[in-house]
N, C-alpha and C positions, 0 to 999 in steps of 0.2 A: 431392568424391571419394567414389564407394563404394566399402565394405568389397568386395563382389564382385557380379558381374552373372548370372544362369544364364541363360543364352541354348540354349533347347532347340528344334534343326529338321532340317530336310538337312544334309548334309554340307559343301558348297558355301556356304550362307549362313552357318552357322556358322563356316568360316573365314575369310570374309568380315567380318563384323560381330565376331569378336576382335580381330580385327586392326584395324579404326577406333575401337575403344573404346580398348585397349592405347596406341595411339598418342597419344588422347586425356589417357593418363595412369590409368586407370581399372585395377583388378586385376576380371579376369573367369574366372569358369568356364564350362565348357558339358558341356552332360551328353547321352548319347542318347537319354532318356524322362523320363518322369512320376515313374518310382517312383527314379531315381537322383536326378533332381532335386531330389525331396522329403526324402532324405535328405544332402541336400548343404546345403542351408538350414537342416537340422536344425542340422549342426555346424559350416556358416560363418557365420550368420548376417548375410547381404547388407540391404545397404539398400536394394538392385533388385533384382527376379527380374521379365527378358521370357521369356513362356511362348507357345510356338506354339500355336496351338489344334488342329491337326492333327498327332497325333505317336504313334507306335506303345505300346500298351500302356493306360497310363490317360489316358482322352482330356483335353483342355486346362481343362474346364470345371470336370472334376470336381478336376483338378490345384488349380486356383484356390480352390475351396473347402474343400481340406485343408489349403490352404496359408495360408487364413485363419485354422484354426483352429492351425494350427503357431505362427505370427506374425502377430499381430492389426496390429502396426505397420509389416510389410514392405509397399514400393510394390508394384504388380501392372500392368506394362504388357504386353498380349496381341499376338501376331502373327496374325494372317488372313491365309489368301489366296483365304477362299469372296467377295470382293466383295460381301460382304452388310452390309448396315447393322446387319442383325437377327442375326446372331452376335456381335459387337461390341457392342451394346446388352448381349445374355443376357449377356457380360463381364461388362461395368459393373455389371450388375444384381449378380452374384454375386461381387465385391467387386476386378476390376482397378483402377486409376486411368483407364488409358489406352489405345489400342490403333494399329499399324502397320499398315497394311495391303500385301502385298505386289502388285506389285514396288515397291520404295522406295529411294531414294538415302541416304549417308552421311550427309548433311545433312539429310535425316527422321527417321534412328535417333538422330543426336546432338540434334535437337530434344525425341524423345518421351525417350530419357534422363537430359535436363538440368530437361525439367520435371518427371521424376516426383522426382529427385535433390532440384529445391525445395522440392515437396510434403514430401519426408521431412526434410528440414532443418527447416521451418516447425514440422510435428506435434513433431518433438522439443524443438524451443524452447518449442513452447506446454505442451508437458507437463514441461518444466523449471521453467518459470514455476508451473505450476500444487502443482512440488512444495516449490516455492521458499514460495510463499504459504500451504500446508500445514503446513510447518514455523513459517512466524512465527504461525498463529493458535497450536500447537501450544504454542511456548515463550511466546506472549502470556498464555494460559492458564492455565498455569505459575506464571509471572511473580505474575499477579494473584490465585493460590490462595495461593502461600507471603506476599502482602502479606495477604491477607486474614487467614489462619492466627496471624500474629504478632500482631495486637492482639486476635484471638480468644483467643489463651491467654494474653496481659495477664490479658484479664475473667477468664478459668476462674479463675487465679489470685489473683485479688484479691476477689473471688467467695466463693474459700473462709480468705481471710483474713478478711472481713465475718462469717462464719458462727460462728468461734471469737474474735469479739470480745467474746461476754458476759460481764459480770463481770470486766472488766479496768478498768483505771484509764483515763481517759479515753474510754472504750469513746463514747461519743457525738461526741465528736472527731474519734476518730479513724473511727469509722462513717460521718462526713459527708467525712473527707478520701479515705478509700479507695473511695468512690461517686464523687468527683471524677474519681478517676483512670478507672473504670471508663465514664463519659459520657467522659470524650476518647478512648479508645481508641475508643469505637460513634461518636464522631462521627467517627476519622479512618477507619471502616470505610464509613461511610454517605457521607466525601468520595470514596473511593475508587468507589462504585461507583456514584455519580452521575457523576463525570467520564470514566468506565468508556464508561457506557452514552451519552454525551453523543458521546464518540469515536467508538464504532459507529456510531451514527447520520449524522453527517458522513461516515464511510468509508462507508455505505450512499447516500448521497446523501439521507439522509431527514429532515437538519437543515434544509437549506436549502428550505424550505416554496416561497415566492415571492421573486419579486424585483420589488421596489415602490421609489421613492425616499425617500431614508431620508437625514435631516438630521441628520450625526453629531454635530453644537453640542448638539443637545436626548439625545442618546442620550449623550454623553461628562457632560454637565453633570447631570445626571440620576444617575450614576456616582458622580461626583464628592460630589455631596452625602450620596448615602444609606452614602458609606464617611468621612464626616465624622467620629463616634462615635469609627471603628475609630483614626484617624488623629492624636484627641487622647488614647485610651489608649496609642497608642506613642509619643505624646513628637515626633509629625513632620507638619511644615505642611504642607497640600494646598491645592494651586491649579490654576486653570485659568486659558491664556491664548490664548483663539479671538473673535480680535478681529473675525472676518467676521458678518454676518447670518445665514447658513446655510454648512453645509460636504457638501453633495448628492452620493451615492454611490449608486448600482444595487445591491440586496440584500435581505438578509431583517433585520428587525427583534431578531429572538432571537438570531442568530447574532453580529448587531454586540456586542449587549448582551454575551455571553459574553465576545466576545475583549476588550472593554475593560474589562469586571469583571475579567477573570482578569489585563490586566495594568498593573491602576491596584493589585488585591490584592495581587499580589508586589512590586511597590514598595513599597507597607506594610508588609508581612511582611520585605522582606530591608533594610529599612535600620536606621538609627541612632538612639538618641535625640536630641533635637536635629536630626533630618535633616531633607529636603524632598522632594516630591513634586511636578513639574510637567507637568501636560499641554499642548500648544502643538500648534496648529493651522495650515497654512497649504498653498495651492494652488502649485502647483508642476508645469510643464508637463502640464497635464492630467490629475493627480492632486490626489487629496485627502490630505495625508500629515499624518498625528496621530502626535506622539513621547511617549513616558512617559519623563519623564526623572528618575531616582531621585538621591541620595545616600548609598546604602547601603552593601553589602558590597562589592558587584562580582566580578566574573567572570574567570579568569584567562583566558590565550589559549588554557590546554591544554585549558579546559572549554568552552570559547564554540563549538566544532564538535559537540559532545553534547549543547548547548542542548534541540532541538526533539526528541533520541528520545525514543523512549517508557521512562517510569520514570525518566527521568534526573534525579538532584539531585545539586547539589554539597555533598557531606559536609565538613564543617569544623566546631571549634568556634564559629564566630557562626551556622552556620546549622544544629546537631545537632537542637535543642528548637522548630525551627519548621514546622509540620505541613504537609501536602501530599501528594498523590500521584504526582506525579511528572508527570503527564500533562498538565498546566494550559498547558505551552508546545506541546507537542503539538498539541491539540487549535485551541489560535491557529494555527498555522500551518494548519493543515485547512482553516479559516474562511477564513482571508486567500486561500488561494490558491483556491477557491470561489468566493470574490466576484473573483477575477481578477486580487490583488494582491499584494505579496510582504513580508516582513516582513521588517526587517534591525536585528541588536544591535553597540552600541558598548558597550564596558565595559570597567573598571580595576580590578584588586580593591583595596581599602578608597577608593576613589574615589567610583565610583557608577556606573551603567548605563544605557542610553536605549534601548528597544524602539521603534524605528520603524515603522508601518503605512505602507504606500502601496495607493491602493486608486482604479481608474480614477474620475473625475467623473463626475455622471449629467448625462446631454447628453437632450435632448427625444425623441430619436429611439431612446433605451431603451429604453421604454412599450414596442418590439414588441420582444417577444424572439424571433421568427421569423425565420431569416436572411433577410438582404436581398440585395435586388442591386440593382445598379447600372444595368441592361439598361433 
């Protein structure tokens, strides 16, 4: 439906062509020239205006280009009846969509007003979408000024606690404890905006380099060892159980690396002393599916739909003092669904959690990433 139509020509056609729009459902004006026209669009604002090219007062072309500058987003379909290609073209050129030419049947005019009516549907979606996406870089932005900002004024502050330590009691004590503090705060700033830019990157498509095949056994066990350290200063056993020779996936090498650093690390980070850490391997209808299965805090059902946004942590006391930026699940799901897979979480809170990968097998016929056919 449009707001209104200005149908400006004869007399005769004009009552004519109200009448099969009206019928249609449509609300229409018609006006007798150029200069009533143009002030009708002013104050009805249509999402159609058909303009005769032939009409008393200001001729039809020049109608079009005020009427561009009136509304840059109104459709412009023209009526003719020079039988000239070359009136109709000068249209186009000077910013209609579309053009009628007469004599024409109801079922011509309801064609050229159902497609300009798309045309103006479409543009509006895409510049919804486009203000839709404006907004979230906007509050992304945002977002990531006011994280940055809070461990920025930790340091200020601790900063000038260092300064008026001279000559106190403990003053070297405490000069080495309040340095501590100020390296975790630069280091949760320097997490922040390595996982930041790691994000952009995948939303640009500029993470995913190549796609070569890639043996997730050597890229997970690989993982697994170099967070060995991490894994005996929490107090929680890590293992791995990928009993195949190879576990063969279509992808980029850095990106595998990421998602399964990032979620062999929060297994680490969110469980228990005493806890376990198991990663398990296994093919499953043409998939290669790798589970990280933790023992730790776990996840309630209110919070397991806020998993993957962005900035999302679940606040509680077992997980207040445990560092991160929020982004670390985020960025896995970018990955996974990249390589063409999809990622699914089970969890219990004070139970434990399993982040499942599923990520198609690499089949010989990968190698060409140029679509195929079958012909």
């Amino acid at each position: 439906m449009c707001s209104s139509c200005w149908i400006s020509w004869h007399e005769y056609a004009d009552a004519k062509c109200r009448q099969i729009l009206n019928k249609d459902g449509f609300q229409v004006e018609t006006l007798e020239d150029g200069a009533q026209g143009l002030e009708a669009v002013a104050r009805l604002k249509p999402d159609l205006v058909v303009v005769d090219l032939k009409m008393p007062g200001i001729s039809g072309m020049e109608v079009i280009s005020r009427l561009r500058e009136l509304d840059s987003q109104v459709v412009i379909a023209v009526i003719t009846g020079y039988a000239s290609v070359a009136s109709a073209v000068d249209a186009i050129k000077a910013g209609a969509y579309d053009f009628l030419p007469k004599p024409f049947t109801p079922d011509e005019l309801r064609l050229v007003v159902a497609r300009g009516l798309e045309h103006r549907r479409l543009m509006k979606a895409s510049q919804q979408r486009e203000i839709e996406r404006e907004m979230m870089k906007r509050r992304f932005v945002t977002f990531v000024s006011h994280q940055l900002k809070t461990p920025l004024v930790a340091i200020h502050q601790y900063l000038n606690v260092l300064n008026h330590l001279d000559g106190t009691d403990g003053g070297r004590d405490k000069r080495k404890a309040w340095s501590d503090r100020c390296l975790k705060r630069a280091d949760e700033m320097l997490q922040l905006i390595d996982d930041w830019l790691t994000l952009s990157q995948v939303e640009g498509g500029r993470f995913l380099k190549q796609r070569e095949k890639l043996d997730l056994k050597g890229i997970v066990t690989g993982i697994l060892d170099s967070y060995a350290g991490s894994a005996q200063t929490n107090d929680v056993s890590l293992c791995g159980d990928l009993p195949l020779a190879e576990y063969p996936v279509s992808g980029d090498r850095n990106c595998a690396t990421v998602l399964f650093d990032n979620l062999i690390d929060n297994a680490i980070k969110y469980n228990r002393p005493g806890g376990a850490v198991r990663v398990v391997a296994e093919v499953s209808r043409g998939e290669i599916v790798i589970a990280v299965v933790d023992t730790g805090v776990g996840i309630s059902p209110r919070h397991q739909g806020s998993l993957f946004d962005d900035f999302f942590r679940v606040k509680g006391d077992a997980t207040k003092d445990i560092p991160g930026s929020g982004l670390g699940l985020t960025i896995c799901q970018r990955i996974v669904a990249e390589m063409g897979g999809r990622i699914e979480v089970e969890s219990e809170s004070g139970v434990g959690s399993t982040f499942r990968v599923r990520l198609p097998m690499w089949h010989d016929q990968d190698q060409d990433n140029s679509p195929r056919s079958d012909a």
